[in-house]
BAFI-3210 file (N, C-alpha, C; in Angstrom, 3 decimals, decimal comma, padded with zeros to 6 digits):
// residues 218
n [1|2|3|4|5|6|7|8|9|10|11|12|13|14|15|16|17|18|19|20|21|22|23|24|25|26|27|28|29|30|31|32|33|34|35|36|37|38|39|40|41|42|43|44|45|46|47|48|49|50|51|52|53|54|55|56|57|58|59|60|61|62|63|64|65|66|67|68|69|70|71|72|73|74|75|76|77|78|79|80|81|82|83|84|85|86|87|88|89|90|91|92|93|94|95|96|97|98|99|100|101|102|103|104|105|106|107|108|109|110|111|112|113|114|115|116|117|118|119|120|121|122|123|124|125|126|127|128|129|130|131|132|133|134|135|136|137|138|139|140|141|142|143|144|145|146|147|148|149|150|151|152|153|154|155|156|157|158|159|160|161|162|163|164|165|166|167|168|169|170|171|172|173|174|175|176|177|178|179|180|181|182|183|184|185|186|187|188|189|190|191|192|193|194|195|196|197|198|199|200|201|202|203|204|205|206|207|208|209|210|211|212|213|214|215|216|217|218]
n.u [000,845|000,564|001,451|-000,634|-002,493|-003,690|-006,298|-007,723|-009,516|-011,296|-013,356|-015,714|-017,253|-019,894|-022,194|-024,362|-022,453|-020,106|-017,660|-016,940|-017,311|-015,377|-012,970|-012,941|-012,748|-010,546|-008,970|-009,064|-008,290|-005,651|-004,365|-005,090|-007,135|-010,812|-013,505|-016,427|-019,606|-021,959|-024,438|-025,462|-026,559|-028,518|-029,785|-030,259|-031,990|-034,690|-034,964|-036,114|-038,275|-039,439|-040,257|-041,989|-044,458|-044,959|-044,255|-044,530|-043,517|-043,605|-043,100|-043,067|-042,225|-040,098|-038,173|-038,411|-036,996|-034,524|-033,732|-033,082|-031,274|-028,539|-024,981|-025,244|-027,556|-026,261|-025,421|-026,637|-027,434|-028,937|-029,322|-028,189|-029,725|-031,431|-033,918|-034,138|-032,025|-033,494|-035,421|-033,581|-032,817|-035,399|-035,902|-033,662|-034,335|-035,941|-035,508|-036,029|-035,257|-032,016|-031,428|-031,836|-030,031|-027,346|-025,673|-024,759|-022,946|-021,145|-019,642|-018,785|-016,529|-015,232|-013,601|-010,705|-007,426|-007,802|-010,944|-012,510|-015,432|-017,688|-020,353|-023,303|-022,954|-020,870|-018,892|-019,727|-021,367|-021,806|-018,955|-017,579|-015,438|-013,276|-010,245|-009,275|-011,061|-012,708|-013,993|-016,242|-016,947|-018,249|-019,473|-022,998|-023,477|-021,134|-021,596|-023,800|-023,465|-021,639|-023,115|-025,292|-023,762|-022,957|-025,569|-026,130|-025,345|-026,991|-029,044|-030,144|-032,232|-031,911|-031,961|-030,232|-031,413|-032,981|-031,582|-030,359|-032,331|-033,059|-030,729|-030,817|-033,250|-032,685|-030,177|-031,560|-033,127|-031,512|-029,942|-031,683|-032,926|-034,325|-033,068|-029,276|-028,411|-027,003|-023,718|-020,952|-018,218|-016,690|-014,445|-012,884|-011,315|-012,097|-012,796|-012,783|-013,606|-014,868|-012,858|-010,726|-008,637|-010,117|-007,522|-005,775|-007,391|-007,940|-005,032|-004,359|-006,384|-005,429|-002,804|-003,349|-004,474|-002,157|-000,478|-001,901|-001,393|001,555|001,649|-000,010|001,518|003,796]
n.v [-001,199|002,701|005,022|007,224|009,910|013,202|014,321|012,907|011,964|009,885|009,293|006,755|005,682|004,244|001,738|-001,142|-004,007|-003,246|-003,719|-001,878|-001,963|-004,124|-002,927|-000,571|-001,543|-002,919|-000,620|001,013|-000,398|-000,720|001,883|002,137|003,816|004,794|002,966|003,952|002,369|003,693|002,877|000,921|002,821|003,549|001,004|000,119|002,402|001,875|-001,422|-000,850|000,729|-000,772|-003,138|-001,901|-000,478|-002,837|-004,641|-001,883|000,920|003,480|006,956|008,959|007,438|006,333|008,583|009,349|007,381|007,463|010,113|009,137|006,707|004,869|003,964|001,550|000,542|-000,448|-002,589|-005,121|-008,272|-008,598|-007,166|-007,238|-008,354|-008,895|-007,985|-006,309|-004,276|-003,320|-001,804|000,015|001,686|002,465|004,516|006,003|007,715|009,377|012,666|013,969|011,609|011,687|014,504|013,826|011,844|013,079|014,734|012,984|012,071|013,239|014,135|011,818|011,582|013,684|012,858|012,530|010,632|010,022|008,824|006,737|006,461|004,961|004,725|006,067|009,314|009,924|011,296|013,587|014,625|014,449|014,496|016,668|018,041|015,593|013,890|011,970|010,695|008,206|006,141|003,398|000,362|-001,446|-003,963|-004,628|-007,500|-008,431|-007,506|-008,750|-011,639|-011,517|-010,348|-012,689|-014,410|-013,594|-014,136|-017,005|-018,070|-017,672|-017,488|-020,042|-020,506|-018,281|-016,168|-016,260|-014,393|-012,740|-011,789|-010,002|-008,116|-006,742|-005,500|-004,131|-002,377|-001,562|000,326|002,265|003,705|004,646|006,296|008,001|009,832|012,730|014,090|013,831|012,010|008,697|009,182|009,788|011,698|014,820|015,072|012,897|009,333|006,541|003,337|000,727|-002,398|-004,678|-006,475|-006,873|-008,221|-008,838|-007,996|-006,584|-004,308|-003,340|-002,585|-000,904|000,979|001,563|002,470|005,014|006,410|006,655|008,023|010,385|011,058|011,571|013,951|015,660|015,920|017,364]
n.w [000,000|-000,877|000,578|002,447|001,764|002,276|001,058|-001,506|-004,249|-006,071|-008,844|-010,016|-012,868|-014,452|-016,442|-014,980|-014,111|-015,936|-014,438|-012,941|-009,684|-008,896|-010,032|-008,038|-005,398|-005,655|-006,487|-003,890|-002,129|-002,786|-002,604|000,566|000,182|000,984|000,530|-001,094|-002,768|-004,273|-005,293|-003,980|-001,713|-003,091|-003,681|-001,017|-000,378|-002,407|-001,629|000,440|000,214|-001,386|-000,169|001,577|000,540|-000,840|-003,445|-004,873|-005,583|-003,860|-004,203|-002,164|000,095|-000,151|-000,021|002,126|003,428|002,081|003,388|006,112|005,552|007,087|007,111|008,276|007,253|004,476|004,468|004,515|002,996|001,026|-000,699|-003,662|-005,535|-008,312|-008,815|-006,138|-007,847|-009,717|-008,362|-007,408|-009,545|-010,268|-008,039|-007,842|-010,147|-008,560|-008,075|-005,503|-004,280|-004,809|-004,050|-001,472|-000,758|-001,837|000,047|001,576|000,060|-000,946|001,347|001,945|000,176|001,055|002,921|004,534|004,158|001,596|-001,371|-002,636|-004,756|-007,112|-009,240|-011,273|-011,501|-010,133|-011,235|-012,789|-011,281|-008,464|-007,903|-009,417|-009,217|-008,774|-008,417|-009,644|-012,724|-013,818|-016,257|-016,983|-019,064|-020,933|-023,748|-024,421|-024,065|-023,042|-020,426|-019,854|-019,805|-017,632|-015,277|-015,009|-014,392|-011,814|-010,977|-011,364|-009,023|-006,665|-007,370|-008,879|-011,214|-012,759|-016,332|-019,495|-021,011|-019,611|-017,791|-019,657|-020,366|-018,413|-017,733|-020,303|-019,928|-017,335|-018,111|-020,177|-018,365|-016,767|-017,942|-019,025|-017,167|-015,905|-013,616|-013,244|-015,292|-016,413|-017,256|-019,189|-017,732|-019,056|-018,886|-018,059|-018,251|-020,518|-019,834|-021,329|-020,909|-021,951|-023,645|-021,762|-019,056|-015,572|-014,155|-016,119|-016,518|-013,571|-013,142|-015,333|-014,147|-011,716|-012,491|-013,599|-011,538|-009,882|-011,690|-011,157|-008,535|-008,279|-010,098|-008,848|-006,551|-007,574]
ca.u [000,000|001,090|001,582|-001,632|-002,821|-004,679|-007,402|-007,618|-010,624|-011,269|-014,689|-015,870|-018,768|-020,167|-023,562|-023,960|-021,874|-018,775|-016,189|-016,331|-017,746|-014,234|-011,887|-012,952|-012,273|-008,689|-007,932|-009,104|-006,780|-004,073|-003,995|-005,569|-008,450|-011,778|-014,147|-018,341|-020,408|-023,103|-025,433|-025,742|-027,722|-029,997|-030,485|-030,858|-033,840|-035,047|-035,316|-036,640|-039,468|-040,703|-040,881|-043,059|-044,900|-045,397|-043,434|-044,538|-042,151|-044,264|-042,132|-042,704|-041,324|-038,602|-037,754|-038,342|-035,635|-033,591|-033,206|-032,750|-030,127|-026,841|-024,170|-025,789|-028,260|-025,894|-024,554|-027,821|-026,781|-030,171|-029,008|-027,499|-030,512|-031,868|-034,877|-033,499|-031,848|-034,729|-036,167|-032,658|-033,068|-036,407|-035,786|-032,530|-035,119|-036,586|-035,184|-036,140|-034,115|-030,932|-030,911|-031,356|-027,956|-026,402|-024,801|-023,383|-021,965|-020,126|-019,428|-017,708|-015,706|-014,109|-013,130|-009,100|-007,443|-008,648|-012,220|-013,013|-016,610|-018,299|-021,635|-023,215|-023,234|-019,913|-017,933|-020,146|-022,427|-021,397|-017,442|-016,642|-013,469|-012,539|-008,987|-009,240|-012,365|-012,779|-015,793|-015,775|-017,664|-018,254|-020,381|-024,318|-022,930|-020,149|-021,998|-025,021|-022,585|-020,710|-023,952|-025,780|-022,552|-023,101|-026,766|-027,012|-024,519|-027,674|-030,507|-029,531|-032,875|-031,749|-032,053|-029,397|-031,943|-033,563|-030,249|-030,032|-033,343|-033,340|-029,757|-030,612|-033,873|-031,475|-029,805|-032,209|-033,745|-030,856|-029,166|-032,570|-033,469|-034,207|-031,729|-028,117|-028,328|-025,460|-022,936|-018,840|-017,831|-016,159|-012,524|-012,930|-011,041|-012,680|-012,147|-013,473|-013,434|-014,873|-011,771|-010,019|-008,991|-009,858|-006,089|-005,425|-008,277|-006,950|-003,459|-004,793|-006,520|-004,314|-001,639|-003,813|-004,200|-000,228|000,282|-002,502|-001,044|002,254|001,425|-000,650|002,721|004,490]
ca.v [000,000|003,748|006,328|007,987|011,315|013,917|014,067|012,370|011,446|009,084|009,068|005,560|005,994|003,326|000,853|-002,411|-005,808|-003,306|-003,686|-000,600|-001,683|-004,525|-001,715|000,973|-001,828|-002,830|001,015|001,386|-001,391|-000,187|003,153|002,673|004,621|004,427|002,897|004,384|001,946|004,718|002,130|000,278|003,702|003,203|-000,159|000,062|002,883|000,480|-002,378|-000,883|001,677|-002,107|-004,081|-001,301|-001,099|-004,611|-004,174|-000,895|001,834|005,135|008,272|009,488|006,288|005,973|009,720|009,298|005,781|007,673|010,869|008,337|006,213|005,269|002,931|-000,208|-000,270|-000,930|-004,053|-006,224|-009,714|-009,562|-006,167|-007,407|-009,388|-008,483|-007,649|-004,777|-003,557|-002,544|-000,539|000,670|002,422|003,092|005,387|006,490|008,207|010,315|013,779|014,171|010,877|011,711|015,227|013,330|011,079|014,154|015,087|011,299|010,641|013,813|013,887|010,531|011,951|014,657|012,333|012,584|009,696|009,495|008,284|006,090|006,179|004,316|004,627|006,635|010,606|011,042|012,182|014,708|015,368|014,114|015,035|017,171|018,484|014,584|014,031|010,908|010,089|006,542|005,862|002,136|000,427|-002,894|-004,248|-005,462|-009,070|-009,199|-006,653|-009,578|-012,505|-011,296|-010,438|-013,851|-015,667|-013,564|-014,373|-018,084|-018,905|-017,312|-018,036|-020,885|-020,479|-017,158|-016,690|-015,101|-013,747|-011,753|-010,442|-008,965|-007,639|-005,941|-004,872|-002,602|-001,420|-000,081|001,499|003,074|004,208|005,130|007,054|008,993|010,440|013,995|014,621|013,484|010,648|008,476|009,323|010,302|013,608|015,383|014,612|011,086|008,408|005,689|002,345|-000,307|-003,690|-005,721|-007,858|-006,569|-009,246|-007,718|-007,868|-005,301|-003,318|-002,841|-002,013|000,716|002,214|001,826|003,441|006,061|007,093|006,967|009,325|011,793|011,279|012,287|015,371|016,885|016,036|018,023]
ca.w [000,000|-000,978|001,618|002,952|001,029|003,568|000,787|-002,919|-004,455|-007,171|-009,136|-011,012|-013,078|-015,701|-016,312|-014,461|-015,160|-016,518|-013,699|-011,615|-008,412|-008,696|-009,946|-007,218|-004,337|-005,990|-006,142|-002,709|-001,516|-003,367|-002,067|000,980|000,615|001,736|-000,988|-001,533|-004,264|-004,177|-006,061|-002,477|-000,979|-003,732|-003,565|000,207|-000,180|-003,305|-001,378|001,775|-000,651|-002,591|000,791|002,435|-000,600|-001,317|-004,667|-005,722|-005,268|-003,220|-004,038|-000,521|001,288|-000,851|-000,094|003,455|003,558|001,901|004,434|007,306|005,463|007,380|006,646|008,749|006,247|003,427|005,089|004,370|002,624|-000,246|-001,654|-004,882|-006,319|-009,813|-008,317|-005,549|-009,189|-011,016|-007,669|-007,197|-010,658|-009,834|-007,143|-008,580|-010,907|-008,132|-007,632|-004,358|-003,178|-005,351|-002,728|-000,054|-000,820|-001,857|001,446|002,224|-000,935|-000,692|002,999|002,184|-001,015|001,118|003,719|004,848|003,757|000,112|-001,272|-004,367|-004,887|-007,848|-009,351|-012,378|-012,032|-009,263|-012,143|-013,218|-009,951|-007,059|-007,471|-010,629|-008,923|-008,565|-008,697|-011,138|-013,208|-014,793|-016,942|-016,846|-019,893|-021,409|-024,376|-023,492|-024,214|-022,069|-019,067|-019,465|-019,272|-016,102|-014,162|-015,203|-013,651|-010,726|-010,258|-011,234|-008,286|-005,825|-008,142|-010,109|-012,485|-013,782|-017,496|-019,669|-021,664|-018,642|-017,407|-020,696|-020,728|-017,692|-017,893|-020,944|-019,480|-016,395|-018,819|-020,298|-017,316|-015,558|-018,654|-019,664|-016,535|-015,868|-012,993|-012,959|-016,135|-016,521|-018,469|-018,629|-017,301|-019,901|-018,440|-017,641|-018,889|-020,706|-019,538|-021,993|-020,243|-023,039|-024,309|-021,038|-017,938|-014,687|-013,681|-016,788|-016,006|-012,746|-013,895|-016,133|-013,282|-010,514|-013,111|-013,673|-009,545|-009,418|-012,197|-010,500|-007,615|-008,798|-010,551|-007,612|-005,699|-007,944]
c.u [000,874|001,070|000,214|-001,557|-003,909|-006,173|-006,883|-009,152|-010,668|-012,822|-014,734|-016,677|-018,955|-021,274|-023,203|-023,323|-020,683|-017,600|-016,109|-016,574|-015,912|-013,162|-011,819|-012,846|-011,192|-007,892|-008,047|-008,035|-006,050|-003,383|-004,252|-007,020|-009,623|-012,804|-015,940|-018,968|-021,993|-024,251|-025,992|-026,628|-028,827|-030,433|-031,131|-032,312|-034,394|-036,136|-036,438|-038,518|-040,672|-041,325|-042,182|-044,534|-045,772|-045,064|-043,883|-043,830|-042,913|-042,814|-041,690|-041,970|-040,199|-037,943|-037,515|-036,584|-034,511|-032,719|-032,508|-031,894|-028,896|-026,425|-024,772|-026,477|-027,457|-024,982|-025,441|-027,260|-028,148|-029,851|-028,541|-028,504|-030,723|-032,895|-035,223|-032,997|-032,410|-035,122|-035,372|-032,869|-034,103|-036,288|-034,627|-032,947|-035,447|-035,943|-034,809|-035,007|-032,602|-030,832|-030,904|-030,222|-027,092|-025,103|-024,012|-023,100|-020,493|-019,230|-018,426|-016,431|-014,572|-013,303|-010,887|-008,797|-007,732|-010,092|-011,836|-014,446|-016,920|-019,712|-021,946|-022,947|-022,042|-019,031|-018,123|-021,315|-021,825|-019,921|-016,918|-015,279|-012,482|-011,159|-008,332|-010,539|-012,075|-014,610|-015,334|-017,144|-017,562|-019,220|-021,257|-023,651|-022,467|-020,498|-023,054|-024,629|-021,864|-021,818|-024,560|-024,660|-022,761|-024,415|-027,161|-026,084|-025,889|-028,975|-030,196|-031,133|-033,029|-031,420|-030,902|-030,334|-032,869|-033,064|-030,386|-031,396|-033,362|-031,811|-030,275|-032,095|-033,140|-030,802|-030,396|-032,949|-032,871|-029,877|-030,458|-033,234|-033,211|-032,800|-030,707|-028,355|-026,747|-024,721|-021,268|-018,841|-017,246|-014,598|-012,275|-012,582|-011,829|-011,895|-013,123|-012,981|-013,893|-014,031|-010,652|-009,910|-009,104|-008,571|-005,834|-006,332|-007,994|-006,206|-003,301|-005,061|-005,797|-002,971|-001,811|-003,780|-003,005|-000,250|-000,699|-001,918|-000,149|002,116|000,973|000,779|004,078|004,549]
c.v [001,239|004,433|007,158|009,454|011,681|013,736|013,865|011,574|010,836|008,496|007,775|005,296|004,311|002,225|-000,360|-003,105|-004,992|-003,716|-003,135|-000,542|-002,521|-003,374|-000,985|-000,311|-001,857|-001,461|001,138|000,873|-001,226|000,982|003,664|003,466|004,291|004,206|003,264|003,482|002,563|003,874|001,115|001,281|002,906|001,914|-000,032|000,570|002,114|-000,461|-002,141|-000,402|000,457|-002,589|-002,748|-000,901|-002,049|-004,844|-003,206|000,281|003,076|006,179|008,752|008,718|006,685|007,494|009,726|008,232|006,649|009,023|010,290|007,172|006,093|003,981|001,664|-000,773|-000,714|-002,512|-005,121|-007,309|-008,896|-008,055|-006,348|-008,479|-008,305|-007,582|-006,199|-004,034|-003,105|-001,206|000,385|001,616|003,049|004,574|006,317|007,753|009,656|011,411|014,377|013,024|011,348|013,155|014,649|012,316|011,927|014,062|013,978|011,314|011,831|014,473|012,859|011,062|012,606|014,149|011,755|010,920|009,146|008,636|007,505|006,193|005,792|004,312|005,178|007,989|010,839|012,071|013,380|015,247|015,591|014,812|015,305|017,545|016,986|014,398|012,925|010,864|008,681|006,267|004,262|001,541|-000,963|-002,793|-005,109|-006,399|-009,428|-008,940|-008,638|-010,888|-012,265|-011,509|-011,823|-014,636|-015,624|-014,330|-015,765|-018,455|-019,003|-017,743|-018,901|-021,324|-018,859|-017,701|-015,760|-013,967|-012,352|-010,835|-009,314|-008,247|-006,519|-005,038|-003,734|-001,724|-000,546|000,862|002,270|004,236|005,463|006,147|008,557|009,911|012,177|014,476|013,728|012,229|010,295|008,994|009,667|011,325|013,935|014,826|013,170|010,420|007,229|004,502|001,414|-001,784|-004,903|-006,316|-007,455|-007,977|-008,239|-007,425|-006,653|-004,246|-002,810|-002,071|-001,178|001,721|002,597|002,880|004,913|007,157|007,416|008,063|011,056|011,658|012,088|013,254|016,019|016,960|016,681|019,298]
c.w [000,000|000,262|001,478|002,634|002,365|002,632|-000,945|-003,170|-006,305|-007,535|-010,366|-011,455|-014,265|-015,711|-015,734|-015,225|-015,762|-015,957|-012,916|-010,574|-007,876|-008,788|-008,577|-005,864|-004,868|-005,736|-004,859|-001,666|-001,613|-003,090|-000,351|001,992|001,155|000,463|-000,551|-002,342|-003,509|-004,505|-004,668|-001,443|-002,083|-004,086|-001,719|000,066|-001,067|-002,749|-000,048|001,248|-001,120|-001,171|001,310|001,973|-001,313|-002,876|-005,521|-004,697|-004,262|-002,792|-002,330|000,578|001,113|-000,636|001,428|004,104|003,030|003,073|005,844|006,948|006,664|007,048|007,002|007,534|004,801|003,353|004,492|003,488|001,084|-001,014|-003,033|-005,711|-007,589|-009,586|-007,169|-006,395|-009,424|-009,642|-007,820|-008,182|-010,607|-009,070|-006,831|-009,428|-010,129|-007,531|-006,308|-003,398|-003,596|-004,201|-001,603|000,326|-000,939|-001,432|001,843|001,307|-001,008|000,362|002,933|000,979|-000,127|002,320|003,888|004,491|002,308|000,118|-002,504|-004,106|-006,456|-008,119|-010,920|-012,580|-010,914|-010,036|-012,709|-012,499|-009,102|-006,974|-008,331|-009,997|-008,639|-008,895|-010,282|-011,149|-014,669|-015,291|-017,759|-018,088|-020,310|-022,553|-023,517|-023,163|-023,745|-020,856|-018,526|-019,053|-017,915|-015,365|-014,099|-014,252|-012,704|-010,086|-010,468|-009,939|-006,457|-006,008|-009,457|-011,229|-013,100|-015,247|-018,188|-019,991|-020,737|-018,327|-018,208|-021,024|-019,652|-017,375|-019,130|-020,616|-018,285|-016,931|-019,458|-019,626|-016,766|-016,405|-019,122|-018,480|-016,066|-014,987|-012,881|-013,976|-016,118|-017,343|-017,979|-018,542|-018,736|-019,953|-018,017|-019,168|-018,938|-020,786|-020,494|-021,803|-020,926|-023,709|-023,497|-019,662|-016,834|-014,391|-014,328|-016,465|-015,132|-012,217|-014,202|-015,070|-012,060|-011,329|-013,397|-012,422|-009,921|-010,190|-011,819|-009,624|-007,128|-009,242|-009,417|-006,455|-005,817|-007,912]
res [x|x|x|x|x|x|x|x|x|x|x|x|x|x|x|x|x|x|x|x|x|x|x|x|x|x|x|x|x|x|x|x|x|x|x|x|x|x|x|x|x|x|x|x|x|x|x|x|x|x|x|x|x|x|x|x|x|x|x|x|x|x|x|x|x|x|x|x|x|x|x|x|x|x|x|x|x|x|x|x|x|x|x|x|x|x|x|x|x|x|x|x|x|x|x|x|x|x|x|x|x|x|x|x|x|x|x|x|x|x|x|x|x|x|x|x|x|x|x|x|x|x|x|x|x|x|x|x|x|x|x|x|x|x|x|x|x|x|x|x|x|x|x|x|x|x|x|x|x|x|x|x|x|x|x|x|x|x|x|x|x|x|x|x|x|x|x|x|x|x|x|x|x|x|x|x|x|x|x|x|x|x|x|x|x|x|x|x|x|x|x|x|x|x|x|x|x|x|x|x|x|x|x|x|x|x|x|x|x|x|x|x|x|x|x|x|x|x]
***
């Protein structure tokens, strides 16, 4: 591990199934730092908005779950189903919850010690002054293959064909929405992980940190 920066922040934006929730722990390890996957608030309010609910989303819950967020709740084991996904996006959607994450996601950014955070809009919401920006990317094909691997090991009658169905409605969703859509900052490097191993992927971005690191140390 490198030598401890007072503050460095490292934004990792890009659609499910590319890489960037793995990348942004490796960098974190590698430097250190303290890692965010922002996509874990909004699954938390998500999951908490459907159950209360009974799987329909009510703006006002889901606005409420989200003001009263704290870290415990991102611990939960069932957060990473297919199914907490779609709300996650859901409520990703709503204006009102995206201010009420606001304040933690950049509360945790400016945190001593360096941050990585990971998700879709830090690079160009959450932490334009970021010190590195990675816009992490894959083709459908290979995003829909990775997640499928993940989810038949939990739900061994997942379909590919579902993954991939509801993988590009997230993206649709989660790229067309009024406030904060995904996308690459302007200054962000594009990471294309489609005929990449994670190891190189990695590599790239860990090489990338060092040489910000370096320059701001210059």
């Amino acid at each position: 591990m490198n030598g401890i920066v007072m503050q460095f922040t490292v934004a990792i934006d890009g659609p499910a199934a590319a890489g960037k929730g793995t990348i942004a722990r490796a960098v974190a390890n590698e430097f250190g730092f303290a890692h965010l996957d922002t996509g874990l608030l909004y699954r938390a309010v998500g999951s908490k908005a459907m159950m209360r609910g009974r799987g329909v989303i009510l703006p006002e819950v889901a606005v409420k779950f989200a003001q009263e967020l704290t870290e415990k709740d991102l611990e939960r084991e069932d957060l990473r189903s297919a199914r907490v996904a779609q709300a996650a996006s859901k409520v990703a959607a709503l204006p009102e919850v995206r201010a009420a994450l606001l304040a933690f996601q950049k509360g945790f950014a400016k945190r001593e010690g360096g941050a990585v955070l990971d998700g879709r809009d830090i690079g160009s919401v959450i932490c334009p002054g970021a010190d590195v920006k990675l816009y992490v990317t894959a083709s459908d094909e290979v995003r829909a293959e990775r997640r499928f691997a993940e989810l038949k090991i939990k739900q061994p009658d997942a379909k590919l064909e579902t993954v991939m169905m509801d993988l590009k409605q997230r993206d649709l969703r989660d790229a067309s929405r009024d406030v904060a859509p995904m996308c690459a900052a302007a200054d962000a490097l594009l990471l294309d992980t489609t005929h990449m191993t994670i190891d190189a992927a990695i590599e790239a971005a860990i090489e990338t940190v060092n040489k910000a690191r370096q320059a701001n140390a210059n």
